[in-house]
Backbone as a chain_set.jsonl record, in Angstrom:
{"seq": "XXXXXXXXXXXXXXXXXXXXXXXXXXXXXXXXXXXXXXXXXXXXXXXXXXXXXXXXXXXXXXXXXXXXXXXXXXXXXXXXX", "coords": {"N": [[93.796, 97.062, 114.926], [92.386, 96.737, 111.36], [92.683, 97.397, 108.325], [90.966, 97.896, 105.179], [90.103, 98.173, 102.353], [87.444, 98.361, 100.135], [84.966, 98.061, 97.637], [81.575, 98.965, 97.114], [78.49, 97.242, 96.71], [75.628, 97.769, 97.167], [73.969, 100.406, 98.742], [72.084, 101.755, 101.145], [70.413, 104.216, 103.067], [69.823, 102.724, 105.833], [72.408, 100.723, 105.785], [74.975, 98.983, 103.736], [76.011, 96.901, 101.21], [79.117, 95.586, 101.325], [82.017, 94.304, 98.851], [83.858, 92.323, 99.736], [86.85, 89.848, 100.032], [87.732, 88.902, 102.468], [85.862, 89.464, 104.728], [84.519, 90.26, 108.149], [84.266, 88.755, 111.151], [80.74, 87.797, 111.855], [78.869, 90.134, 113.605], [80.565, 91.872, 114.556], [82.01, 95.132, 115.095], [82.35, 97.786, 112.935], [84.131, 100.775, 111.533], [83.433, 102.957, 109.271], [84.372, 104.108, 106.38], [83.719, 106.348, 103.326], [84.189, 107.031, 100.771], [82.905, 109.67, 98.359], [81.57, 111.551, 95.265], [81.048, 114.216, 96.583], [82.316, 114.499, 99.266], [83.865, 112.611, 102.01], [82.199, 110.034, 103.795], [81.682, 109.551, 107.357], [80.898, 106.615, 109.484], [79.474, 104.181, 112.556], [79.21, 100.491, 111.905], [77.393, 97.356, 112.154], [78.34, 94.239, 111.399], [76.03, 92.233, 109.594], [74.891, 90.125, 108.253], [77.322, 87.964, 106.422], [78.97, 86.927, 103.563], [81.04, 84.23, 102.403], [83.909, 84.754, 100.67], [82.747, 86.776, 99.181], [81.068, 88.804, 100.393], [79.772, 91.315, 102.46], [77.435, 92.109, 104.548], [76.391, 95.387, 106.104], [74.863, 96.912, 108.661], [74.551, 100.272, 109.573], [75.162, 101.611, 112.315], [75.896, 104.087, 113.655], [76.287, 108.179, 112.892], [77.124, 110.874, 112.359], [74.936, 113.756, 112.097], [75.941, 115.633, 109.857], [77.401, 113.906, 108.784], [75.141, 112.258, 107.633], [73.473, 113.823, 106.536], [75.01, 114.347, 104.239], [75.193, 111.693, 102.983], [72.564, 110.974, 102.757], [71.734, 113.329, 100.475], [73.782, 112.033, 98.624], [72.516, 109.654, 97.905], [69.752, 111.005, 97.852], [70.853, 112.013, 94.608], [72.182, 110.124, 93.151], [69.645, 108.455, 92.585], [68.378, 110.45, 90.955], [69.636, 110.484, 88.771]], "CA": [[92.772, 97.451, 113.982], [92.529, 96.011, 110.271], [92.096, 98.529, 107.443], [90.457, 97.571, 104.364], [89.849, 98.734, 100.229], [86.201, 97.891, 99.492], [83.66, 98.797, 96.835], [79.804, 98.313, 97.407], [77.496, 96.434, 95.564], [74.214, 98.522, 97.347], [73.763, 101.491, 99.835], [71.031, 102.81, 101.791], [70.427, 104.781, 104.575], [70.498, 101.619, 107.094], [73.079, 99.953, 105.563], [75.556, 98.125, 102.678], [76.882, 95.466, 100.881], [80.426, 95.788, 100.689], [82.669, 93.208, 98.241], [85.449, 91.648, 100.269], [87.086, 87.962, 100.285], [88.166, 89.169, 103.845], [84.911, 89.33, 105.478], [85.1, 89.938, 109.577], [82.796, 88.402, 111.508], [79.394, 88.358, 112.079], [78.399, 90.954, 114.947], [81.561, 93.396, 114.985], [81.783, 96.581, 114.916], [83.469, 98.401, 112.089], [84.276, 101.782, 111.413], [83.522, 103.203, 107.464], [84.962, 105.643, 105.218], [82.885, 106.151, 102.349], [84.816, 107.826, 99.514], [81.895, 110.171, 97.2], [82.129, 113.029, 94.69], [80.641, 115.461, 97.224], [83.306, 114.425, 100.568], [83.963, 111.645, 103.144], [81.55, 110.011, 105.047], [81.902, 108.373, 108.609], [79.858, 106.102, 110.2], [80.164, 103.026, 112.493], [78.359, 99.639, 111.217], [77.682, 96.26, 112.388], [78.344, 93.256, 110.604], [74.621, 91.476, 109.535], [75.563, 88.923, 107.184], [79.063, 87.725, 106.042], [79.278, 85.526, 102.182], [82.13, 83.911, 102.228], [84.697, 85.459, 99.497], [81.53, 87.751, 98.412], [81.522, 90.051, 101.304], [79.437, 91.381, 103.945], [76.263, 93.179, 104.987], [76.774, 96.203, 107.49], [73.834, 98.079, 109.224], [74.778, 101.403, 109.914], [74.596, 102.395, 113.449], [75.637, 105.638, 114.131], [76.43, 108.508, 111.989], [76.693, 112.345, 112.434], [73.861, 114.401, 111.363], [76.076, 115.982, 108.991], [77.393, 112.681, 107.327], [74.216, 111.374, 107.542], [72.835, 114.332, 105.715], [75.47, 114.158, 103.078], [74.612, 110.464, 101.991], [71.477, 111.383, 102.43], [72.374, 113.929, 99.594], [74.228, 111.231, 97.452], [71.509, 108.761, 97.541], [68.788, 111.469, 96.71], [70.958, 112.254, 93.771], [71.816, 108.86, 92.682], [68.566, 107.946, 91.799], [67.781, 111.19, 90.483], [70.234, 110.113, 87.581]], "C": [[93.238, 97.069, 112.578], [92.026, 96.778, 109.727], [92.183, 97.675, 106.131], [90.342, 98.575, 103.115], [88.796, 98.165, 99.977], [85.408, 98.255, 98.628], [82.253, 97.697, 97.168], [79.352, 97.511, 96.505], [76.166, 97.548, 95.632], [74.36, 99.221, 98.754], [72.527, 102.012, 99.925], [71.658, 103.651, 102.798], [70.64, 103.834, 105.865], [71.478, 101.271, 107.077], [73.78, 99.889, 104.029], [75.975, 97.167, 102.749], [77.853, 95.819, 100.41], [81.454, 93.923, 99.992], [83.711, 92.88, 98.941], [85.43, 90.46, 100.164], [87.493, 87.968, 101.398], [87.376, 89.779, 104.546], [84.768, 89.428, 107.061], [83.843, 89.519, 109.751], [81.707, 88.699, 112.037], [79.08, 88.945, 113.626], [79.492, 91.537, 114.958], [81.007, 94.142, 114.512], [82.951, 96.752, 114.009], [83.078, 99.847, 111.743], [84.413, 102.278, 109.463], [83.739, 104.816, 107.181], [84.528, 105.784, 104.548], [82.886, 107.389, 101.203], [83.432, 108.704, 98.577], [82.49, 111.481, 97.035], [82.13, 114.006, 95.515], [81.976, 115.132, 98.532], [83.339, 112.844, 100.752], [82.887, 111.213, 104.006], [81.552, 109.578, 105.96], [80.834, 108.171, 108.921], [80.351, 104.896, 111.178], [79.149, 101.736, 111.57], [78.291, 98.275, 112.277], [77.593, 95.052, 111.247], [76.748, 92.107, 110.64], [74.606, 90.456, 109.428], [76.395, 88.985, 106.56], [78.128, 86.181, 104.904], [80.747, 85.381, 102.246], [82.761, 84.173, 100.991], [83.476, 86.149, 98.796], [81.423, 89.067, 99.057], [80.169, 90.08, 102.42], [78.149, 92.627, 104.056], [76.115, 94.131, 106.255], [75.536, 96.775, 107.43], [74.612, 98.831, 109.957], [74.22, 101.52, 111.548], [74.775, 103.389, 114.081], [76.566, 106.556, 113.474], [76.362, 110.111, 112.417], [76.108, 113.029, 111.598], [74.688, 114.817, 110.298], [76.16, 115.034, 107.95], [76.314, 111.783, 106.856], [73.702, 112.357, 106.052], [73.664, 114.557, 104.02], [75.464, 112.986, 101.996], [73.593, 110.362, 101.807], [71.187, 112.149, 100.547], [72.633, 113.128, 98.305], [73.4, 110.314, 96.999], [70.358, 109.587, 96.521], [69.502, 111.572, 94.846], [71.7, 110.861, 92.724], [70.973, 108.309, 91.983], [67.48, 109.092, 91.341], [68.507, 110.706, 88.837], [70.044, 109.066, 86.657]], "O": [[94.461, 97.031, 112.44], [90.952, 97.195, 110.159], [93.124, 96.917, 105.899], [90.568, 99.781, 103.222], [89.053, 97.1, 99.415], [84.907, 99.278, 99.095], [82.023, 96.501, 97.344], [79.997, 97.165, 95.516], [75.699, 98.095, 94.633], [74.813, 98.641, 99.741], [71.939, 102.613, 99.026], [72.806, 103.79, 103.219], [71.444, 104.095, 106.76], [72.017, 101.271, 108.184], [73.299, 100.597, 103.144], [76.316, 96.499, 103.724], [77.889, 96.332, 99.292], [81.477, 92.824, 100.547], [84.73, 93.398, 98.485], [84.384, 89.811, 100.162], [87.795, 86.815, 101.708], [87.848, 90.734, 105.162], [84.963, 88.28, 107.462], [82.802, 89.658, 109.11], [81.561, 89.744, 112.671], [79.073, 88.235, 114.631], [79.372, 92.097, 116.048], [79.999, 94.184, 113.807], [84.064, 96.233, 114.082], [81.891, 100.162, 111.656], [85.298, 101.953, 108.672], [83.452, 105.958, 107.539], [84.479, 104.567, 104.374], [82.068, 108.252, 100.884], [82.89, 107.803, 97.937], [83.229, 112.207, 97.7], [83.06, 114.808, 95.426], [82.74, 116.093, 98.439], [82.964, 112.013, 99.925], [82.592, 111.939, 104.956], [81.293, 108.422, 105.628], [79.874, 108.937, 108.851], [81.464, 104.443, 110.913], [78.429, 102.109, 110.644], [79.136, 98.201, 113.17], [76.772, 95.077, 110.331], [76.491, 91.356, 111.582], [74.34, 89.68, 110.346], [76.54, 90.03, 105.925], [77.369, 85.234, 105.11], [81.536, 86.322, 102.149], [82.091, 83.772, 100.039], [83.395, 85.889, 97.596], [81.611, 90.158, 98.521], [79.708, 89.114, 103.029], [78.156, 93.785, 103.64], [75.749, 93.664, 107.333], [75.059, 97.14, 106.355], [75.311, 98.376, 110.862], [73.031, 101.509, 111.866], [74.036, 103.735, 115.003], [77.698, 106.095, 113.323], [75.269, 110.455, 112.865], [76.498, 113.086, 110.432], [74.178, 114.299, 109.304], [75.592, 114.984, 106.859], [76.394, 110.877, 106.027], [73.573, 111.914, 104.91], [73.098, 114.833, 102.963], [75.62, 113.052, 100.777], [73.238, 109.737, 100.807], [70.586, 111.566, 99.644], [72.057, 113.308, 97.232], [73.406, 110.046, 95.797], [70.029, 109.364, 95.356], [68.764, 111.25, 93.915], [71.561, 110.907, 91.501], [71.23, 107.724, 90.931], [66.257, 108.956, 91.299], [67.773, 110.631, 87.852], [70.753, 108.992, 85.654]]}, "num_chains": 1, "name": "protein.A"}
């Protein structure tokens, strides 16, 4: 397993764009951590679309109700700001 340091560019609920020049490829599975003020969130993802040295588009595919409902949470308040 290959552990990573990424920051986003854009987050939803389906999905992000995370910045890497170490991109995996298209169709794995990866496992996310997702550092915010309020906690931790897990999820897994699959890889959508890969930019070479730009990074990588994950759709979210499965997520426990709680961490769901906590980015849920960060998003509403995101763009309450």
């Amino acid at each position: 397993m290959t552990r990573d340091v990424s920051y986003m560019d854009s987050l939803a609920l389906g999905g992000l764009f995370i910045r890497t020049k170490r991109p995996v490829p298209l169709r794995s599975s990866v496992q996310l951590l997702l550092d915010t003020p309020a906690g931790q969130i897990r999820s897994r993802a699959i890889v959508r679309r890969v930019h070479a040295n730009t990074g990588m588009a994950l759709q979210i595919i499965a997520m426990d109700p709680g961490d769901r409902a906590l980015l849920h949470r960060e998003l509403r308040d995101l763009f309450a700001s």
